[in-house]
C-alpha positions as CSV (number, residue, x, y, z in Angstrom):
1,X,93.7,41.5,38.8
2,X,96.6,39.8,41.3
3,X,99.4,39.7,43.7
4,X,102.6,38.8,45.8
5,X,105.5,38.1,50.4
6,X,109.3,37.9,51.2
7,X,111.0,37.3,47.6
8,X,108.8,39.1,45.3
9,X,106.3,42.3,45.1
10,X,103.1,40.0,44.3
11,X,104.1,37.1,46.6
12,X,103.9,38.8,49.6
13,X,100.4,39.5,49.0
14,X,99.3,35.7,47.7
15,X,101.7,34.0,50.6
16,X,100.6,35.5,53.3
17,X,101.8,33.3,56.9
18,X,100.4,34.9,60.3
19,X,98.8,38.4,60.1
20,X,102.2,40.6,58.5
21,X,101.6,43.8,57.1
22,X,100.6,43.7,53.6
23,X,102.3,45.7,51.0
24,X,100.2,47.4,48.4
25,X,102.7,47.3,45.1
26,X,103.0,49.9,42.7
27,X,104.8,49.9,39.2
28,X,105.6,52.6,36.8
29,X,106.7,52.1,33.1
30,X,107.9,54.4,30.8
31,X,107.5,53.2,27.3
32,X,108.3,54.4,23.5
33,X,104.6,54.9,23.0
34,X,102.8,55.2,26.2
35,X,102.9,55.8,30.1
36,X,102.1,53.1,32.4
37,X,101.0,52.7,36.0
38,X,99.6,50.0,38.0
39,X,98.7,49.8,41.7
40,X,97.5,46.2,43.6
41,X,95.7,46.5,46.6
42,X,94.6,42.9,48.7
43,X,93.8,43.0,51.9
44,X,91.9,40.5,54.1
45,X,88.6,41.7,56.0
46,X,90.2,40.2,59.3
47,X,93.3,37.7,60.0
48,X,91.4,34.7,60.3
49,X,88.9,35.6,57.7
50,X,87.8,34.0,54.6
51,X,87.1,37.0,52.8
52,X,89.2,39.6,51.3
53,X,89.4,42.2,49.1
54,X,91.6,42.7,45.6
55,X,91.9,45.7,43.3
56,X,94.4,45.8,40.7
57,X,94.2,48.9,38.9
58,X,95.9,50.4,35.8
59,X,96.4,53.2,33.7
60,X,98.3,54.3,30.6
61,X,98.4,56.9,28.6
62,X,100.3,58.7,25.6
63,X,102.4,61.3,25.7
64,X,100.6,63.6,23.2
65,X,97.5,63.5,25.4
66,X,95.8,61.8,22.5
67,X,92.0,59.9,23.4
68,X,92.6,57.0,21.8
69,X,95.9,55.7,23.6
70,X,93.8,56.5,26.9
71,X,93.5,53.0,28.9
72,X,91.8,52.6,32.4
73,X,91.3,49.2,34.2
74,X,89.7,49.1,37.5
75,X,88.5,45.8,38.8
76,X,87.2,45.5,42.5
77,X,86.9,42.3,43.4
78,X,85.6,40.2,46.6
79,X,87.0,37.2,47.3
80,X,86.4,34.3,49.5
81,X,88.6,30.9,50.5
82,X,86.6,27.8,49.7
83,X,90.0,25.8,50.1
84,X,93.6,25.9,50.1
85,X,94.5,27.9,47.0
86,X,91.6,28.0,45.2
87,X,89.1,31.0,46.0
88,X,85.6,32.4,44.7
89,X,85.7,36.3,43.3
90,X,82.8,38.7,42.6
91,X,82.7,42.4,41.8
92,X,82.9,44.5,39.1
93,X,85.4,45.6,36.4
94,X,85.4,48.9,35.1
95,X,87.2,48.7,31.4
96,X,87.0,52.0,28.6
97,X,87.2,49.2,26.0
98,X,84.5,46.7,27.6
99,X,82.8,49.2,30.0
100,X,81.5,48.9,33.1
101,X,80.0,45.2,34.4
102,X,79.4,43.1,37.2
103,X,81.3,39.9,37.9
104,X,81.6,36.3,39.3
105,X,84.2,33.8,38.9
106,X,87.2,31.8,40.5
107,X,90.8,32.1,41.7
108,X,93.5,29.8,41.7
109,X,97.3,31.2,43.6
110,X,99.9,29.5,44.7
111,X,103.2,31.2,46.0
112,X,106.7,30.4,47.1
113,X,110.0,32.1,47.6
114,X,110.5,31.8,43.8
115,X,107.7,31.5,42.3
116,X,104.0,32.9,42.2
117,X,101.6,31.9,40.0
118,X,97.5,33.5,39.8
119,X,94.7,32.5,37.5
120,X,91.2,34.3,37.8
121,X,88.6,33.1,35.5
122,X,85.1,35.3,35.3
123,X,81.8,35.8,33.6
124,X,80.9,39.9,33.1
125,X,77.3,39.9,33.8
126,X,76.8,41.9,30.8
127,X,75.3,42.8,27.7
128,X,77.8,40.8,25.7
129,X,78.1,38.4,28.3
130,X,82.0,38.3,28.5
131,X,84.2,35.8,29.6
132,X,87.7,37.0,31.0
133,X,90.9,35.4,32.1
134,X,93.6,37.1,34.1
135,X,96.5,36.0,35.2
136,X,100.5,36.7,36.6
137,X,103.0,34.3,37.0
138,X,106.4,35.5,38.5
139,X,110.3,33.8,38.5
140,X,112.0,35.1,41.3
141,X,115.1,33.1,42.0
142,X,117.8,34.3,44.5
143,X,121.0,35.9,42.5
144,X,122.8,36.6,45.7
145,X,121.5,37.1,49.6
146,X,120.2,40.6,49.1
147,X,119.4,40.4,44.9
148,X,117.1,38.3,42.9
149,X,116.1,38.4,39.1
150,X,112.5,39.4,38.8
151,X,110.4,38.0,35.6
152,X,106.6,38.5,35.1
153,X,104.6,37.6,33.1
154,X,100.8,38.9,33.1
155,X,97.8,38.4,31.2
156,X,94.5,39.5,30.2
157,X,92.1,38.1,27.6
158,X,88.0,39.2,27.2
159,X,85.8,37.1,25.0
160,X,82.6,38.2,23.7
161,X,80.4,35.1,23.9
162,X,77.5,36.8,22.0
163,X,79.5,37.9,19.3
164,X,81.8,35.1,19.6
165,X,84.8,38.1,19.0
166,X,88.0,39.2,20.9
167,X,86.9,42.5,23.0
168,X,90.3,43.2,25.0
169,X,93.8,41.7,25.4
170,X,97.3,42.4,26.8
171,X,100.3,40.4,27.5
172,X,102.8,42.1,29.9
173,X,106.2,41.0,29.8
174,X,108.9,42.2,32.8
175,X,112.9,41.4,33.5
176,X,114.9,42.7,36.0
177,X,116.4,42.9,39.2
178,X,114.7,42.9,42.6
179,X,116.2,44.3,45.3
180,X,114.0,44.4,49.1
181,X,111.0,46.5,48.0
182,X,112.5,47.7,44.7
183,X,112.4,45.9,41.4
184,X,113.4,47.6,38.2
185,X,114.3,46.4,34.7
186,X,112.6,46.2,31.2
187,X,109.0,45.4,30.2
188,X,106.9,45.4,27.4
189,X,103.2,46.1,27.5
190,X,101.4,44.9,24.2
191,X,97.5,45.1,23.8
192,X,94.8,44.6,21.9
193,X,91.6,45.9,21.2
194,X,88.4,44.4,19.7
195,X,86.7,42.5,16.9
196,X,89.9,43.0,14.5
197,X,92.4,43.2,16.9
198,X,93.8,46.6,17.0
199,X,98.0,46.2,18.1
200,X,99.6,48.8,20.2
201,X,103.1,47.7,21.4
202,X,104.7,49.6,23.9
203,X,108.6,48.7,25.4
204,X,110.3,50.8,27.8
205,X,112.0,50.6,31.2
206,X,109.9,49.6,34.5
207,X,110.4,50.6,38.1
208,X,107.6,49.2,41.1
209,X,107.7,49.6,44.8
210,X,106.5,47.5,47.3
211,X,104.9,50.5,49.7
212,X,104.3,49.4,53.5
């Protein structure tokens, strides 16, 4: 669920200074077990607004069109500045593995021409009453004036509070190069999936694209 301004794809969108135009990222890894894609939409309702609107949405997929390696993550969230850095979210998630709910919780971002860091903490108003924490934390230090490295690291774990039991979780590791709107490199995407913990690893080579 998160973003980026001027040294990074996420940082743009968290750091935003004045009313710029806000890029809407898009990443594509191809992995040795899986596909994966992920877009990030944020946009504010005006320039002086509080609220603001974030969608980070991913997909992968295997490549013997098999069910069980389908993954779909949609989150549409609401957000609204209570004070610097800190913000209130609602909306809803839409997860095949924890299905469809409703959601409130908080934001904490903080950006600079290096680094950008994002927490979201929510409660899915659901059934099983889940507790989720998201978050992406980027190193982009300048390698020379037109290159910098790019590292990422994202996150996503989804408690059951009823059952007390793991439901979801991925850790998303990236290292590369950024160049302007380009970043490329290598990743690895490794998730988990409920009570017992079901592993699918995935490590491949990444591409993302900071569209205008």
């Amino acid at each position: 669920m998160v973003t980026l301004i001027s040294s990074g794809i996420y940082q743009s969108i968290w750091a935003q200074e004045g009313p710029p135009k806000v890029p809407i990222p898009v990443e594509f890894m191809a992995g040795n077990n899986r596909m994966f894609f992920q877009m990030v939409v944020k946009k504010k309702f005006s320039p002086a607004s509080k609220f603001g609107f974030l969608s980070v949405s991913s997909f992968s997929a295997g490549y013997d069109n098999n069910e069980e390696d389908l993954d779909i993550a949609i989150p549409v969230l609401v957000n609204y500045k209570i004070f610097k850095g800190f913000d209130l979210v609602g909306g809803t998630t839409l997860n095949n593995s924890v299905g469809y709910s409703p959601l409130l919780g908080v934001q904490h971002s903080f950006a600079n021409r290096e680094w950008v860091v994002v927490t979201i903490a929510s409660l899915l108003l659901n059934s099983k009453r889940n507790v989720e924490l998201f978050g992406i934390y980027e190193y982009k230090p300048a390698l020379s004036p037109k290159n910098n490295l790019y590292t990422r690291l994202q996150f996503l774990y989804v408690h059951g509070t009823r059952e007390n039991a793991h439901a979801r979780s991925f850790l998303q590791l990236r290292t590369g190069l950024k160049m302007n709107a380009l970043n490329f490199g290598v990743g690895a995407n490794l998730d988990q999936y409920g009570p017992g913990k079901s592993f699918k690893p995935n490590y491949g080579i990444f591409v993302g694209w900071a569209f205008q």
